[in-house]
DSSP file (Angstrom, degrees, kcal/mol; ACC not computed):
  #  RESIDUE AA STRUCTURE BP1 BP2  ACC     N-H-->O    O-->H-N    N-H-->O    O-->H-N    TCO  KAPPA ALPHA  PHI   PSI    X-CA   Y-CA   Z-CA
    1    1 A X              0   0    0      0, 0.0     2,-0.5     0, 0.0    58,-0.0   0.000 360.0 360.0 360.0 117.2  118.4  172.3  161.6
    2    2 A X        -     0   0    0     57,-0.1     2,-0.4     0, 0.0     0, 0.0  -0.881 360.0-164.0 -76.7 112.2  121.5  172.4  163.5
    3    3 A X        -     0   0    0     -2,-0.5    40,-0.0    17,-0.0    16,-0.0  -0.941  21.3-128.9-109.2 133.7  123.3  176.0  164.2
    4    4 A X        -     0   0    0     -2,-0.4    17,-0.5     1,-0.1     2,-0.2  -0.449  23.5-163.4 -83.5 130.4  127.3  176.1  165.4
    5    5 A X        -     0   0    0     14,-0.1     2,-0.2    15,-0.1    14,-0.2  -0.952   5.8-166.2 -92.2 106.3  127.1  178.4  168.5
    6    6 A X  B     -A   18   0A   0     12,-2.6    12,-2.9    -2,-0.2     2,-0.2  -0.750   0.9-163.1-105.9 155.3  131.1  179.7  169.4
    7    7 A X        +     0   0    0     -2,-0.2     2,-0.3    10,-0.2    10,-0.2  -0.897  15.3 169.0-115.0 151.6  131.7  181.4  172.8
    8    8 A X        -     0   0    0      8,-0.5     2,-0.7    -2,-0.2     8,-0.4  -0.999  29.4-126.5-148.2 173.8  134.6  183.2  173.1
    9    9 A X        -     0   0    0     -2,-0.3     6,-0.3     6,-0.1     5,-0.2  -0.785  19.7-141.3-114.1 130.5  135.9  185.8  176.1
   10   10 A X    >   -     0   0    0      4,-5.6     3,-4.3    -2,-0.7    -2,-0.0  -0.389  35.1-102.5 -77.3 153.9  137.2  189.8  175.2
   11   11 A X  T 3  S+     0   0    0      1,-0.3    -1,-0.1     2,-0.2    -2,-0.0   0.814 123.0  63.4 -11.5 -57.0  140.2  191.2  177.1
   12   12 A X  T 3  S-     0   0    0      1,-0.2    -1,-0.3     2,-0.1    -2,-0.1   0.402 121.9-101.7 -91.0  11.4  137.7  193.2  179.2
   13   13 A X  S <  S+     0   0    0     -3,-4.3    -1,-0.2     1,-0.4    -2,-0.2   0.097  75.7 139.5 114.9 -19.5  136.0  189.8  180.8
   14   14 A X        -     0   0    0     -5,-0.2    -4,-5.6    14,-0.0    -1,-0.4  -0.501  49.1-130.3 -87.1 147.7  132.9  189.9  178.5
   15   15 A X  E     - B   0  29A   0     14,-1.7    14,-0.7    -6,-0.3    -6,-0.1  -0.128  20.5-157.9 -49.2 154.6  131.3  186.7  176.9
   16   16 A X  E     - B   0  28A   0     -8,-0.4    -8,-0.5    12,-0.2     2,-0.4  -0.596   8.3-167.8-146.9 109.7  130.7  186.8  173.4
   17   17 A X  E     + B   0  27A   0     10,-2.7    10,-0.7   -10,-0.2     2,-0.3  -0.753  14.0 162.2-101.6 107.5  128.4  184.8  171.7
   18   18 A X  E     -AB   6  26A   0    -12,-2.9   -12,-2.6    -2,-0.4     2,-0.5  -0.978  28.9-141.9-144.9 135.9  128.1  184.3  167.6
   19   19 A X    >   -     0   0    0      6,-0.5     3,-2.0     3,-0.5     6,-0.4  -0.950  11.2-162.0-101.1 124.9  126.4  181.6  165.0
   20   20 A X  T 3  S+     0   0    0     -2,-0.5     3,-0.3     1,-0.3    -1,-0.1   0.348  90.1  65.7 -66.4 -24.5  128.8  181.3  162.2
   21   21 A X  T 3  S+     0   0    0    -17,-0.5    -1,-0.3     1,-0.4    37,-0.2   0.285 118.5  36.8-118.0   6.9  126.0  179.7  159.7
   22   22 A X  S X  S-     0   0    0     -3,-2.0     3,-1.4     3,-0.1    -3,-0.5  -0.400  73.7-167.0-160.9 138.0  124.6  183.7  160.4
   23   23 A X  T 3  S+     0   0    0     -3,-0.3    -3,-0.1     1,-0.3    -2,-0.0   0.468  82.9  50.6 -74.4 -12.6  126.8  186.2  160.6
   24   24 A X  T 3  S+     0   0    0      1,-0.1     2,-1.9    -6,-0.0    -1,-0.3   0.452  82.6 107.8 -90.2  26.6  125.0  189.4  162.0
   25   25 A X    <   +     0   0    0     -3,-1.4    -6,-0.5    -6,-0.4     2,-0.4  -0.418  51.4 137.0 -74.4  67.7  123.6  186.6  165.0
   26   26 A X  E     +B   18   0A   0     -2,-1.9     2,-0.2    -8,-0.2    -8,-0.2  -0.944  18.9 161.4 -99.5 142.5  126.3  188.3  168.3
   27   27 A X  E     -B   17   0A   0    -10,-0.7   -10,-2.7    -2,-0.4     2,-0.3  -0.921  21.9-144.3-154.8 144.7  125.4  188.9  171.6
   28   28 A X  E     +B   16   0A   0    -12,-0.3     2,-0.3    -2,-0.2   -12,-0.2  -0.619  14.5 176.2 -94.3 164.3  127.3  189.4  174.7
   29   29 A X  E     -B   15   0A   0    -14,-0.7   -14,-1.7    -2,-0.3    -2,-0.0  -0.993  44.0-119.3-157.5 170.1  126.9  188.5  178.5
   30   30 A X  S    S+     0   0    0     -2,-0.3     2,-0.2   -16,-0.2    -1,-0.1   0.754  98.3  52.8 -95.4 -19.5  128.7  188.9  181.5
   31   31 A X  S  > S-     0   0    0     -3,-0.1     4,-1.8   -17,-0.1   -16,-0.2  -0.609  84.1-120.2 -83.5 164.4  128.6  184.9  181.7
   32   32 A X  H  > S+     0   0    0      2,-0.2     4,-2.2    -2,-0.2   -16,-0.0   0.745 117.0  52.0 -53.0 -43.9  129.4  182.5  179.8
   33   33 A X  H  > S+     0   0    0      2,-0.2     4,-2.0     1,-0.1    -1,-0.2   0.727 110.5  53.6 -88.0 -25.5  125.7  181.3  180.1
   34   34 A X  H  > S+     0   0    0      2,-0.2     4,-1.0     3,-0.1    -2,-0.2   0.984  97.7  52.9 -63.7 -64.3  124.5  184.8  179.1
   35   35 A X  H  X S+     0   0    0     -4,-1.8     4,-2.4     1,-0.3    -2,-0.2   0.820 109.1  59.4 -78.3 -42.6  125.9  185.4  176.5
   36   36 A X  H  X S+     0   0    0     -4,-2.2     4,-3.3     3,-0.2     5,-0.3   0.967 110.1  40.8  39.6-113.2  124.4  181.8  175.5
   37   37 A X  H >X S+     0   0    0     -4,-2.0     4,-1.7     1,-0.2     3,-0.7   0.833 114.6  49.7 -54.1 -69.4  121.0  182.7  176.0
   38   38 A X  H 3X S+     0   0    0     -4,-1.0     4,-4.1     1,-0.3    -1,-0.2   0.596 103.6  55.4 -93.3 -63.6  121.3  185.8  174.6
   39   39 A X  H 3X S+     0   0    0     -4,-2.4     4,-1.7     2,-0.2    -1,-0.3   0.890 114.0  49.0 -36.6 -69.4  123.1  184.6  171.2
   40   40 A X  H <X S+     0   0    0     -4,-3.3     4,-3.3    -3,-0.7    -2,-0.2   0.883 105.5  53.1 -50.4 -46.3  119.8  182.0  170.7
   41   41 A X  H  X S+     0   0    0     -4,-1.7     4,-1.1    -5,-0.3    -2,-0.2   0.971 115.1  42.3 -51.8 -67.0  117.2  184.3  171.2
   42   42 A X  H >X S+     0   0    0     -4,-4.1     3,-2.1     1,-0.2     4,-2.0   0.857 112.7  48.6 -41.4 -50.2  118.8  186.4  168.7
   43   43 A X  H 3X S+     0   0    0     -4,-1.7     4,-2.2     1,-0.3     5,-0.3   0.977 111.7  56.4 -52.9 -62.3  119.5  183.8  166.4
   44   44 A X  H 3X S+     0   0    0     -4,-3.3     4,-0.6     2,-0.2    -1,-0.3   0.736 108.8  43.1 -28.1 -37.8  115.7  182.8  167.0
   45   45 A X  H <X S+     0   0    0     -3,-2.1     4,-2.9    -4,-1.1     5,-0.3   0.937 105.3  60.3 -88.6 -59.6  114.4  186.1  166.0
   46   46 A X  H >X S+     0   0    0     -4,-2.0     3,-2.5     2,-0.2     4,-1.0   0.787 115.9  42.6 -36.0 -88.2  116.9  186.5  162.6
   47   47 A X  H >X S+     0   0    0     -4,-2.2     4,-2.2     1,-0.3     3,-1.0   0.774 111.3  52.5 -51.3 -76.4  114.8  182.8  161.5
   48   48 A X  H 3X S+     0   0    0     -4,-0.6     4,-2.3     1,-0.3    -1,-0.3   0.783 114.5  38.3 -23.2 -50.3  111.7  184.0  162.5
   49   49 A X  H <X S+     0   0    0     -4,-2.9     4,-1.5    -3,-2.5    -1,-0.3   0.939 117.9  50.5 -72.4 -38.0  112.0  187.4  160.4
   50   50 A X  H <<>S+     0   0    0     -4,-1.0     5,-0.7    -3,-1.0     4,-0.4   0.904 110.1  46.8 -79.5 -38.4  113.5  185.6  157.8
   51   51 A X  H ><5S+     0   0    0     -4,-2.2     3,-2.2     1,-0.3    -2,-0.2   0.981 116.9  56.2 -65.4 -61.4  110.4  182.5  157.7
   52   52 A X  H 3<5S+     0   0    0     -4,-2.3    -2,-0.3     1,-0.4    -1,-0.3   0.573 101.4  45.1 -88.9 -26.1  108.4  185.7  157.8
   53   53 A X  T 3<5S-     0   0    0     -4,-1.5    -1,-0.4    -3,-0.1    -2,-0.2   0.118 123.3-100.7 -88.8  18.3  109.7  187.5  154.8
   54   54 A X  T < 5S+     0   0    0     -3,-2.2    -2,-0.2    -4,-0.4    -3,-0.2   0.086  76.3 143.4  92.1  -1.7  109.4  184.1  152.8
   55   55 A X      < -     0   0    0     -5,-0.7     2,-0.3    -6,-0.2    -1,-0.2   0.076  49.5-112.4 -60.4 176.9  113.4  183.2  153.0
   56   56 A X        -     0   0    0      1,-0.0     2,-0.2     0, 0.0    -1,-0.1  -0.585  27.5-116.9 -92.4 165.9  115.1  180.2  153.4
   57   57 A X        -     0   0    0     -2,-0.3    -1,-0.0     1,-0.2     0, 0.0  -0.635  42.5 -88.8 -82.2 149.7  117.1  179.1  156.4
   58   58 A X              0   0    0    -37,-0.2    -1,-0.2    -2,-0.2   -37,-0.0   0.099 360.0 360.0 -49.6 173.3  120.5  178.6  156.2
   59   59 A X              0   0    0     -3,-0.1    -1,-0.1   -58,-0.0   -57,-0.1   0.387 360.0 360.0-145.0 360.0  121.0  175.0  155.4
């Protein structure tokens, strides 16, 4: 499974990190490279709860 991570940067300097293929997945960082990490872990937990309630993954 491939998931589209976009970075993109707000007015006020912060990263923001969001996967597209699911939409509450955001996270911020104060890098580029935070906001990154930050965005997978989440995205990581969202599948994990979701394998754990019996859904499917995006496809």
């Amino acid at each position: 499974m491939n998931l589209t991570v976009k970075i993109g940067q707000e007015e006020d300097g912060r990263w923001i990190g969001e996967v597209p293929e699911l939409p509450v997945v955001m996270a911020y960082g104060e890098t580029c490279e935070e906001a990154i990490k930050r965005v997978q872990i989440t995205a990581l937990r969202v599948l994990a709860d979701r394998l754990e309630r019996g859904e499917s993954a995006p496809g």
